[in-house]
ZALUM-237097 format. One line per field, with one value per atom (N, C-alpha, C): residue number from 1; x, y, z; residue in one letter; atom name. Coordinates in Angstrom, 3 decimals. Example, Ala and Ser with C-alpha at 12.3 -4.5 7.8 and 13.67 -1.06 7.14 Angstrom:
% ZALUM-237097
n: (1;1;1;2;2;2)
east: (13.190;12.300;13.200;12.850;13.670;12.900)
north: (-5.690;-4.500;-3.300;-2.250;-1.060;0.030)
up: (7.800;7.800;7.800;7.080;7.140;7.870)
res: (A;A;A;S;S;S)
atom: (N;CA;C;N;CA;C)
END
This chain:
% ZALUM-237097
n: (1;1;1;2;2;2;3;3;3;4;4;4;5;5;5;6;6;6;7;7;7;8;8;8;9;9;9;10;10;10;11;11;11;12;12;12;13;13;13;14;14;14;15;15;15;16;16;16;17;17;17;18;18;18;19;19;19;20;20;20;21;21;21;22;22;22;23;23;23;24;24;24;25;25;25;26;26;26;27;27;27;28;28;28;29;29;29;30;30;30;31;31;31;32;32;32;33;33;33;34;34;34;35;35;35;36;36;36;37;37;37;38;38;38;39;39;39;40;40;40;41;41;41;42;42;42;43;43;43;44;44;44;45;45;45;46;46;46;47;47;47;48;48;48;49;49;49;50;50;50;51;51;51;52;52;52;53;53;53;54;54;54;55;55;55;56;56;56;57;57;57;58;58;58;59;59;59;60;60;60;61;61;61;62;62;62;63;63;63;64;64;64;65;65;65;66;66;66;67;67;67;68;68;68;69;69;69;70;70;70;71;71;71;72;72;72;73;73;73;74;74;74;75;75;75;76;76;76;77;77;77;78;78;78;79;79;79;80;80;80;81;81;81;82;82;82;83;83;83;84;84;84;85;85;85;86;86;86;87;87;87;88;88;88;89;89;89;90;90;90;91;91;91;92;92;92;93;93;93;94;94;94;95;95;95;96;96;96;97;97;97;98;98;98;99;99;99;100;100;100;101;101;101;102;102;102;103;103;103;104;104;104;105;105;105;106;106;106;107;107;107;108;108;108;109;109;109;110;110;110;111;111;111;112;112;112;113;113;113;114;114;114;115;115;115;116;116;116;117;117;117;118;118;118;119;119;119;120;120;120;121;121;121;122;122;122;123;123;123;124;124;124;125;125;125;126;126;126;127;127;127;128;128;128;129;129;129;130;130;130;131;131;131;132;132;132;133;133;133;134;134;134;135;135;135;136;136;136;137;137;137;138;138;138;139;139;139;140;140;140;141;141;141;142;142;142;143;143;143;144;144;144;145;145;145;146;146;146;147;147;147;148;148;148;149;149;149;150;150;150;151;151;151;152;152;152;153;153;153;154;154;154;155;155;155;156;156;156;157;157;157;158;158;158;159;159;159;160;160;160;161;161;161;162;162;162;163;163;163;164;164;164;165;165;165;166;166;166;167;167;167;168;168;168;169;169;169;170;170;170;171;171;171)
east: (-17.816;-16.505;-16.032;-15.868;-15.019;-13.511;-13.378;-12.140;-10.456;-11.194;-10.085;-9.907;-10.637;-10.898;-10.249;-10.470;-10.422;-8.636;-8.179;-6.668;-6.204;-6.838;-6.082;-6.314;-7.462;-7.436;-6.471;-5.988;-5.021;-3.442;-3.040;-1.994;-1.741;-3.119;-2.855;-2.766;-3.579;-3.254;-1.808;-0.737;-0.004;1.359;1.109;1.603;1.896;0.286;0.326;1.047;0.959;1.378;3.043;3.674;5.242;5.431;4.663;5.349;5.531;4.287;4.050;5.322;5.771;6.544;8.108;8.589;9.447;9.558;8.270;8.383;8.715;7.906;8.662;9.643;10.692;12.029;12.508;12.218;13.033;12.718;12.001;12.092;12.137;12.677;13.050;14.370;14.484;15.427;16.458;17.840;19.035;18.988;19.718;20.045;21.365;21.375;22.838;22.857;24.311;25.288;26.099;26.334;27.333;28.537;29.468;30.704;30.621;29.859;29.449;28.962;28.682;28.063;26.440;26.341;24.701;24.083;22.320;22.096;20.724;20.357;19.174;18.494;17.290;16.400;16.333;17.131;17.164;15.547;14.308;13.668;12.719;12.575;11.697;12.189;13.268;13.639;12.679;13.538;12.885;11.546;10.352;9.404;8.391;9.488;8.898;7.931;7.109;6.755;7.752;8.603;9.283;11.031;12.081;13.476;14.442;15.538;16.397;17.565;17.807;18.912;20.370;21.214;22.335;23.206;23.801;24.691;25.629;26.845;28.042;28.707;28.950;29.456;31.237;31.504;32.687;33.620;34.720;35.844;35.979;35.749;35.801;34.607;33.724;32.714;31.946;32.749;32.213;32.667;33.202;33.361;32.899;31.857;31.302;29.371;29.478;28.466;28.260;29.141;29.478;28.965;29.721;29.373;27.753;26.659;25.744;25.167;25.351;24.762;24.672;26.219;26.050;24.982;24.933;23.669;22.853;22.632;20.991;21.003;21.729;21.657;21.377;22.147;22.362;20.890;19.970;18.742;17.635;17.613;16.939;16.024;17.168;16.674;17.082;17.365;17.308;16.480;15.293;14.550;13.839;14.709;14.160;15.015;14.702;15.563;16.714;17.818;18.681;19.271;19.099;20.007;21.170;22.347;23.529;24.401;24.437;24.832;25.941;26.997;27.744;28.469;28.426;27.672;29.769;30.141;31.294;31.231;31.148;30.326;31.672;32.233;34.121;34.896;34.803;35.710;36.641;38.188;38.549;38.541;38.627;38.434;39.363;40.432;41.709;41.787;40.781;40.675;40.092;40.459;39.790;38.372;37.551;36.220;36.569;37.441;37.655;38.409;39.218;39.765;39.151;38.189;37.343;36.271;35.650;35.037;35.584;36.946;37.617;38.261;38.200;38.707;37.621;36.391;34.995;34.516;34.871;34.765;35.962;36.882;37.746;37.520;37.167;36.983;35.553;35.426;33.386;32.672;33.167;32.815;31.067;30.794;29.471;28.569;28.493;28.161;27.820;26.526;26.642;26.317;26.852;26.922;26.758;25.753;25.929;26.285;26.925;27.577;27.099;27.117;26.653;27.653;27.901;29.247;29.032;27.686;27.617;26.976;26.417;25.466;24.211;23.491;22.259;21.653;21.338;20.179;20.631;21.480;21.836;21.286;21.356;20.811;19.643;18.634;17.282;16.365;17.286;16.539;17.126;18.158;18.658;19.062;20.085;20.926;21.870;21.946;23.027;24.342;25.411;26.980;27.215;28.166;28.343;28.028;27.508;26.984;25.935;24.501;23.814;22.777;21.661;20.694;19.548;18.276;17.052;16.234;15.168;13.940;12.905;12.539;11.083;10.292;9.205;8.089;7.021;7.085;6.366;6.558;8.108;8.883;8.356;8.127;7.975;9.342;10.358;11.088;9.828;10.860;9.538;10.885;12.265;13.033;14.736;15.840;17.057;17.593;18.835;20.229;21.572;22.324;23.422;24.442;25.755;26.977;27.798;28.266;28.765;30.173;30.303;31.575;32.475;32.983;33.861;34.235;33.661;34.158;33.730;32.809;32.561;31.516;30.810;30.189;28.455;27.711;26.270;25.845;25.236;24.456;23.659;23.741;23.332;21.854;21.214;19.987;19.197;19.867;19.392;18.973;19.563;18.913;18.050;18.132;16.576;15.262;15.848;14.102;14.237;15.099;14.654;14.032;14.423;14.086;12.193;12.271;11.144;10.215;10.774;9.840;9.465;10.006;9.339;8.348;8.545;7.612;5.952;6.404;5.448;4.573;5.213;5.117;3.795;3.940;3.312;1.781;0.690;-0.542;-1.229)
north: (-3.932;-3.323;-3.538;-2.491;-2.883;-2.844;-2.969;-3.750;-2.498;-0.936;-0.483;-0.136;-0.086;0.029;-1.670;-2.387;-4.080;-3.690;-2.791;-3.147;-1.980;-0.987;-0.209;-0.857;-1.493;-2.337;-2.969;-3.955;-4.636;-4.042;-2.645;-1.974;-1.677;-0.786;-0.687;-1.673;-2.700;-3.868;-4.085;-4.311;-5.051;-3.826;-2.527;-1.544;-1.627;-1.811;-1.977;-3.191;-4.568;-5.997;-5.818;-5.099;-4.716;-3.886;-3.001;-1.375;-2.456;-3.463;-4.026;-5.134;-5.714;-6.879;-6.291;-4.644;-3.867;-3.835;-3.186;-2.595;-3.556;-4.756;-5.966;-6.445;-6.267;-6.517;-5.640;-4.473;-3.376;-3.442;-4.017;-3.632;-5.361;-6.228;-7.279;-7.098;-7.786;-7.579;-8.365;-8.116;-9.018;-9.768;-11.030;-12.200;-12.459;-12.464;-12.191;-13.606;-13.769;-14.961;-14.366;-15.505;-15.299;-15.458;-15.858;-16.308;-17.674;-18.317;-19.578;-19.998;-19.388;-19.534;-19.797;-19.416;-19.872;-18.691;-18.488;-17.477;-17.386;-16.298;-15.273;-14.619;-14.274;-13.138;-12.214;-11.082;-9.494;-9.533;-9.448;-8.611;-9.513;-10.888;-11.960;-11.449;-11.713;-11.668;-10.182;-9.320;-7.973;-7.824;-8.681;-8.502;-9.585;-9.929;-10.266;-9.873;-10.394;-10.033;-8.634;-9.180;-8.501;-8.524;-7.313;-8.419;-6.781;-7.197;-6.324;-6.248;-5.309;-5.011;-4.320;-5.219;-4.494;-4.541;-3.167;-2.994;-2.235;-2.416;-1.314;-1.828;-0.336;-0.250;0.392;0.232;1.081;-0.691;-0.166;-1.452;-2.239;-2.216;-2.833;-3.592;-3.682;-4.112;-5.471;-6.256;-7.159;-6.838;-6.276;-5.950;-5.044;-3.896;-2.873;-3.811;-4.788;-5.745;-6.332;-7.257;-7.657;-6.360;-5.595;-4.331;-4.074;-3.587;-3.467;-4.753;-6.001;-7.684;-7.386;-7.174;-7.133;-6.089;-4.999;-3.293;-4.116;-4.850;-5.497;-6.581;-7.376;-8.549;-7.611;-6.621;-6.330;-5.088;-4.881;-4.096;-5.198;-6.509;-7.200;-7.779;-7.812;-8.014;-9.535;-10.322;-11.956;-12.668;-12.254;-13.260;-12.856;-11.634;-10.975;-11.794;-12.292;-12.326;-11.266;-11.565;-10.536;-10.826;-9.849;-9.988;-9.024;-9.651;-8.841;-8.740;-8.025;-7.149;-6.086;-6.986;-6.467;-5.366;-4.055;-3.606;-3.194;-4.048;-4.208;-3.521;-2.789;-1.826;-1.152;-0.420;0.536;-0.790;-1.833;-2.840;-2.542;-2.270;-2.456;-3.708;-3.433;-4.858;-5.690;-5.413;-6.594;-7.138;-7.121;-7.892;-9.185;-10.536;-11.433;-11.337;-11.583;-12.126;-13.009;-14.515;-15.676;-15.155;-14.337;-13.466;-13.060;-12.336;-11.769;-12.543;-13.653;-14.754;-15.668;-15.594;-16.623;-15.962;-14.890;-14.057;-13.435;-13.834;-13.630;-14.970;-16.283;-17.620;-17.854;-17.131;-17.269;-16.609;-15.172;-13.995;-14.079;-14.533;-14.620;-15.441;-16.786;-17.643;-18.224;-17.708;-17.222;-16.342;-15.775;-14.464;-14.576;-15.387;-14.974;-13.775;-13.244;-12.195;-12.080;-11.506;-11.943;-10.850;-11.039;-10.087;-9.220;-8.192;-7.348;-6.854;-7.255;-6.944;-5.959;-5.699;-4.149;-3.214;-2.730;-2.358;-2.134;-3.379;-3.033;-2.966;-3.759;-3.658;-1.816;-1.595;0.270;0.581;0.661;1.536;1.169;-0.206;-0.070;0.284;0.081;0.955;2.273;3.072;4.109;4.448;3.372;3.094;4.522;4.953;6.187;5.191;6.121;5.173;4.747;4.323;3.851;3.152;2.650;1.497;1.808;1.157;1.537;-0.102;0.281;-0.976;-0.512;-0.669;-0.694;-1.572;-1.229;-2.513;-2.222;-3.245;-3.275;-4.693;-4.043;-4.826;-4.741;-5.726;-6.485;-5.590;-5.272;-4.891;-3.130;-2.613;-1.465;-0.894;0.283;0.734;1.434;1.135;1.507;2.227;2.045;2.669;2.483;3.477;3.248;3.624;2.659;3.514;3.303;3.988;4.259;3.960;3.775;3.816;5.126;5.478;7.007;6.698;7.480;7.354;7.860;8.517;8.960;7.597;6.692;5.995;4.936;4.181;3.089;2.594;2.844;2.892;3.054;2.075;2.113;3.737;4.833;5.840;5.661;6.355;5.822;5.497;4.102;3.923;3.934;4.065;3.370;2.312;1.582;0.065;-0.730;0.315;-0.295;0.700;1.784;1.902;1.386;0.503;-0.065;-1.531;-2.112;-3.347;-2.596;-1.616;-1.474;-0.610;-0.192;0.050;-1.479;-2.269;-3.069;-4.002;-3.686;-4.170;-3.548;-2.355;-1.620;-2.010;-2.272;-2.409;-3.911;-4.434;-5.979;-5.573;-6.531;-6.792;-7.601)
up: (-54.454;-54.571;-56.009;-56.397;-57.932;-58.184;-58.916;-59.812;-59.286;-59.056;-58.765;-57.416;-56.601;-55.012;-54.369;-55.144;-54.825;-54.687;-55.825;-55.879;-55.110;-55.207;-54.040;-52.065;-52.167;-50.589;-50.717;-51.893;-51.494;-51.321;-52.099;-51.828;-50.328;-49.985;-48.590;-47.676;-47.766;-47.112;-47.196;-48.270;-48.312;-47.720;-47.697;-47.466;-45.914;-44.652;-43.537;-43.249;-43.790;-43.435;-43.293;-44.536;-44.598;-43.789;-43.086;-42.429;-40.867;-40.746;-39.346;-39.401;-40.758;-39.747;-39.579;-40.665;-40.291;-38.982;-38.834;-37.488;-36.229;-36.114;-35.573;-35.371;-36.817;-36.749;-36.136;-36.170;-35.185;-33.743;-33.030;-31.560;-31.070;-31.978;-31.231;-30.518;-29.322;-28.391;-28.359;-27.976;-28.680;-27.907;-28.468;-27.841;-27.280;-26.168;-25.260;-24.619;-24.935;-24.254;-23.251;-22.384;-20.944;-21.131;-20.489;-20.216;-20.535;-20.189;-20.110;-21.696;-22.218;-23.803;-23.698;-22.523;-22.792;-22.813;-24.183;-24.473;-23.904;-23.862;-23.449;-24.362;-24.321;-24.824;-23.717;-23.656;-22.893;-23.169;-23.779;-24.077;-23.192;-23.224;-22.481;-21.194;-20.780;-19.306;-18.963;-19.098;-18.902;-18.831;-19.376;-19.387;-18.281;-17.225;-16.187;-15.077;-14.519;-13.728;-13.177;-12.353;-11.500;-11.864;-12.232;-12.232;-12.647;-11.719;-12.057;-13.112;-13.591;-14.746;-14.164;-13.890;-13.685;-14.826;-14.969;-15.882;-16.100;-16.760;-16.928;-17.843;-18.603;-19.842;-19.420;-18.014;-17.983;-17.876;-17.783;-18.087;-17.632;-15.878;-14.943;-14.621;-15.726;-15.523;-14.434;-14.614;-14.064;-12.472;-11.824;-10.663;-10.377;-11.425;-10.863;-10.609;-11.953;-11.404;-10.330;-9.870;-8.379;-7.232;-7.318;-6.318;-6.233;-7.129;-7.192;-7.117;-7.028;-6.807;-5.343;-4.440;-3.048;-2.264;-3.112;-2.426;-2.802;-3.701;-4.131;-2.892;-2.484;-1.550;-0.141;0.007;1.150;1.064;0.808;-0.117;0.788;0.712;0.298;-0.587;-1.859;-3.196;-3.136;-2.985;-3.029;-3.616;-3.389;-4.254;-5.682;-6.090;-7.782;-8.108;-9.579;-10.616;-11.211;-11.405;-11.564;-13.271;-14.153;-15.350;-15.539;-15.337;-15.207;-17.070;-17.169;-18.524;-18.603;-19.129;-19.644;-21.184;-21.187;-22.371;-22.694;-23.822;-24.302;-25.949;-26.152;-27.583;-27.452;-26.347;-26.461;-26.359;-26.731;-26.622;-27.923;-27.570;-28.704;-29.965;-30.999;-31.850;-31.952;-31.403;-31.235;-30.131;-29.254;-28.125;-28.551;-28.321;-28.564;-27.847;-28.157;-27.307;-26.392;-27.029;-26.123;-24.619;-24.890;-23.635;-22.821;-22.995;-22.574;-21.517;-22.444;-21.985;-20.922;-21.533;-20.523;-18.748;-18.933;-17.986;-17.017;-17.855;-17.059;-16.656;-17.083;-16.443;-15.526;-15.380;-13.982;-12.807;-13.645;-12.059;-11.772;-12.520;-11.948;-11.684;-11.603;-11.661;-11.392;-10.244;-9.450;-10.241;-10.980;-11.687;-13.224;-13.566;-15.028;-15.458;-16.166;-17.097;-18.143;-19.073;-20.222;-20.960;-22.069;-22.665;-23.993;-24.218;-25.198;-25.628;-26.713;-27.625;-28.617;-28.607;-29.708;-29.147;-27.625;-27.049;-27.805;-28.127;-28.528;-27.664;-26.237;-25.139;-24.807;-24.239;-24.233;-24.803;-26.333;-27.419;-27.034;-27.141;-27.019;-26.324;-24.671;-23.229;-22.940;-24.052;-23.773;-22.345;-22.434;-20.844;-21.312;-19.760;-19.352;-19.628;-19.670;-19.524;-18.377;-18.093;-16.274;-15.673;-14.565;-14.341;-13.108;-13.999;-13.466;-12.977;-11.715;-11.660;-11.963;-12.803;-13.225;-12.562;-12.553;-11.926;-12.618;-13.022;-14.164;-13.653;-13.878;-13.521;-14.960;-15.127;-15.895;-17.700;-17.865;-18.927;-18.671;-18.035;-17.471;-16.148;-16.682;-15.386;-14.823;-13.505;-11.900;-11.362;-11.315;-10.513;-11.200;-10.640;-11.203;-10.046;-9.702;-8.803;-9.595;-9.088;-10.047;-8.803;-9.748;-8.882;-8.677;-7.816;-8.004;-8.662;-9.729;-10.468;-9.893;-8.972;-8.603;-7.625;-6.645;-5.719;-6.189;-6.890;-7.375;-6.456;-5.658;-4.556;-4.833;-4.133;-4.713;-3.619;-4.221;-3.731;-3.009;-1.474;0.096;-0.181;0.276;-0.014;-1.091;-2.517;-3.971;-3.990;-3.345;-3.899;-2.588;-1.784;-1.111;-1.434;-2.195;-2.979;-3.941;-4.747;-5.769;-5.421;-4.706;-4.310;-3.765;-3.343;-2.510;-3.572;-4.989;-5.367;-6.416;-6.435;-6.882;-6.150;-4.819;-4.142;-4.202;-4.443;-4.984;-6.177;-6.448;-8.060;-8.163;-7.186;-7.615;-7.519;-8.192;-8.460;-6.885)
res: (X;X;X;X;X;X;X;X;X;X;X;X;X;X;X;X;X;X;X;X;X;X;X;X;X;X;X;X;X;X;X;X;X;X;X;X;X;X;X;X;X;X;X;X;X;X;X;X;X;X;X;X;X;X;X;X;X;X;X;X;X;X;X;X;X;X;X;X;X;X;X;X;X;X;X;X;X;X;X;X;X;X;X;X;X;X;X;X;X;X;X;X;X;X;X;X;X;X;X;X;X;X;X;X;X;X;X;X;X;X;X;X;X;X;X;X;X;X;X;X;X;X;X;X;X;X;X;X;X;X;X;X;X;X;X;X;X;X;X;X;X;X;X;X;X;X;X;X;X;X;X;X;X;X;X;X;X;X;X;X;X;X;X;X;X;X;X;X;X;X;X;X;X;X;X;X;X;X;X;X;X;X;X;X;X;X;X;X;X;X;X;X;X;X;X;X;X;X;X;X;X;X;X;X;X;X;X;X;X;X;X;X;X;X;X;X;X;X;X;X;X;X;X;X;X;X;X;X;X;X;X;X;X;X;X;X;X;X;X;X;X;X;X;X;X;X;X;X;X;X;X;X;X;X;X;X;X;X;X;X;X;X;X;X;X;X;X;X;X;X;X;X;X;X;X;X;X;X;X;X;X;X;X;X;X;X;X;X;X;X;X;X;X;X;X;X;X;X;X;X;X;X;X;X;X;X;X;X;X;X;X;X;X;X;X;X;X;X;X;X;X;X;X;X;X;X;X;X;X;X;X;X;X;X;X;X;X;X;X;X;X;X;X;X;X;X;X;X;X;X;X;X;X;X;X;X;X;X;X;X;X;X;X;X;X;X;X;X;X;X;X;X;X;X;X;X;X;X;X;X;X;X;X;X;X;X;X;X;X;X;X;X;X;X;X;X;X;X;X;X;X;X;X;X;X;X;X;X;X;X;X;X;X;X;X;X;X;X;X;X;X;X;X;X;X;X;X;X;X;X;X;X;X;X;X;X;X;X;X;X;X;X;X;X;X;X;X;X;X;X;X;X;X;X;X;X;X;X;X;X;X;X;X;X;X;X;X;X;X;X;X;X;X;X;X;X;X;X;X;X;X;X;X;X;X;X;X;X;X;X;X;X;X;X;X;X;X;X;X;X;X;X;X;X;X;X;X;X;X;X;X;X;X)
atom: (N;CA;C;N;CA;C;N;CA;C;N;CA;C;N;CA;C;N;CA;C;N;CA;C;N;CA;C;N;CA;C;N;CA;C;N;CA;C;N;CA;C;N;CA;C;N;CA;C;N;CA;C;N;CA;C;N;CA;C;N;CA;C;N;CA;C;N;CA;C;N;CA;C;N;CA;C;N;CA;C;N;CA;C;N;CA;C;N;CA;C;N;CA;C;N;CA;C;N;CA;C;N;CA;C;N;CA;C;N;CA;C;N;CA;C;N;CA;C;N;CA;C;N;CA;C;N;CA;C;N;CA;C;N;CA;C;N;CA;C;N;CA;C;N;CA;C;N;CA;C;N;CA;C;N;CA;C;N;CA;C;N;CA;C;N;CA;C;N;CA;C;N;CA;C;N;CA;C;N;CA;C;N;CA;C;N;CA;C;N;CA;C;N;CA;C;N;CA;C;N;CA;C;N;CA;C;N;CA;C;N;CA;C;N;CA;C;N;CA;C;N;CA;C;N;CA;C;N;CA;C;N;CA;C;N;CA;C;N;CA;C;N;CA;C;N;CA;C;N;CA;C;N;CA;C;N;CA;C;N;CA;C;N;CA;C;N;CA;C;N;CA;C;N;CA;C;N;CA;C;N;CA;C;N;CA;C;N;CA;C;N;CA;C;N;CA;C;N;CA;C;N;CA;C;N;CA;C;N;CA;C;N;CA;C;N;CA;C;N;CA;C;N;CA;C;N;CA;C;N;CA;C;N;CA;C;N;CA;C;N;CA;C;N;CA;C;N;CA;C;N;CA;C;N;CA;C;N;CA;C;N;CA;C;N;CA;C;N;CA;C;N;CA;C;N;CA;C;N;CA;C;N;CA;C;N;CA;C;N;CA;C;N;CA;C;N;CA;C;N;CA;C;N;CA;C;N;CA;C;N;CA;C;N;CA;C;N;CA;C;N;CA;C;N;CA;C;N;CA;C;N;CA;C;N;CA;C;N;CA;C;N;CA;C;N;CA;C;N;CA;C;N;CA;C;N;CA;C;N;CA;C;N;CA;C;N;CA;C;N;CA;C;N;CA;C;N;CA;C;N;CA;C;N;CA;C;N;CA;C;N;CA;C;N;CA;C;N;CA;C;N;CA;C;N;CA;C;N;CA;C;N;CA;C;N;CA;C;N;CA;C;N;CA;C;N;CA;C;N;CA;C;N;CA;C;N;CA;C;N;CA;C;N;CA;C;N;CA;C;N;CA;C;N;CA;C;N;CA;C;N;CA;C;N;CA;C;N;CA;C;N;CA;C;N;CA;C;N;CA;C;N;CA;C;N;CA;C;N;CA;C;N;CA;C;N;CA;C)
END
């Protein structure tokens, strides 16, 4: 190899090494805290075996969470892992956070939630608005039910094919 091939391998080399750890930085997955202050990797969890994503970006959030926790219990989803996500991105900016936090450690007590204060997990799984439940198996969706926006109400029998397609879903 000579002297100008030697330096163009190393351009391209050093061309691929930068495009790859870009690219890395871009599809790492955010790190979400609860009510509680304790934090998560969205992108680890998700890439479980088996585990559901509940979420809503509408106001009432944490009670449209609750609602879809009970169709998942009442589903017979009990023994998935559940990551409940709160996607706070229309939050106005004069809302304290601590408010927020603190008002989700009173009414929820039972319920961590963790919170997404800029919707990046949305933006990265290109979540619909509203509040919806996902099931992924092994960081793969297998199934979605939604809440009907008009009544707040899980859609008749959503979340026992989701529970049941993750049953599907196993090895």
């Amino acid at each position: 190899m000579n002297h100008r091939s030697a330096r163009s391998f190393g351009r391209i080399l050093f061309v691929f090494t930068f495009s790859a750890l870009i690219t890395l930085g871009a599809v790492a997955e955010p790190i979400l805290s609860d009510q509680f202050g304790d934090s998560l990797d969205a992108g680890a969890m998700l890439a479980f075996p088996r585990v559901i994503l509940l979420r809503s970006s509408e106001r009432e959030a944490a009670a449209r969470i609750a609602v879809m926790e009970e169709a998942l219990k009442g589903a017979g989803g009990d023994g998935i892992p559940v990551l409940r996500v709160a996607d706070l991105a229309a939050l106005p900016f004069f809302v304290p956070r601590s408010a927020v936090t603190g008002a989700l450690r009173k009414n929820t007590p039972d319920l961590r939630i963790f919170l997404d204060w800029k919707g990046e997990l949305t933006a990265r799984l290109s979540l619909p608005s509203g509040s919806a439940a996902r099931a992924y198996a092994e960081g793969r969706l297998v199934a979605e039910a939604r809440l009907d926006p008009s009544t707040g109400k899980p859609e008749a029998g959503a979340f026992a094919a989701l529970v049941a397609a993750l049953g599907n879903s196993q090895r």
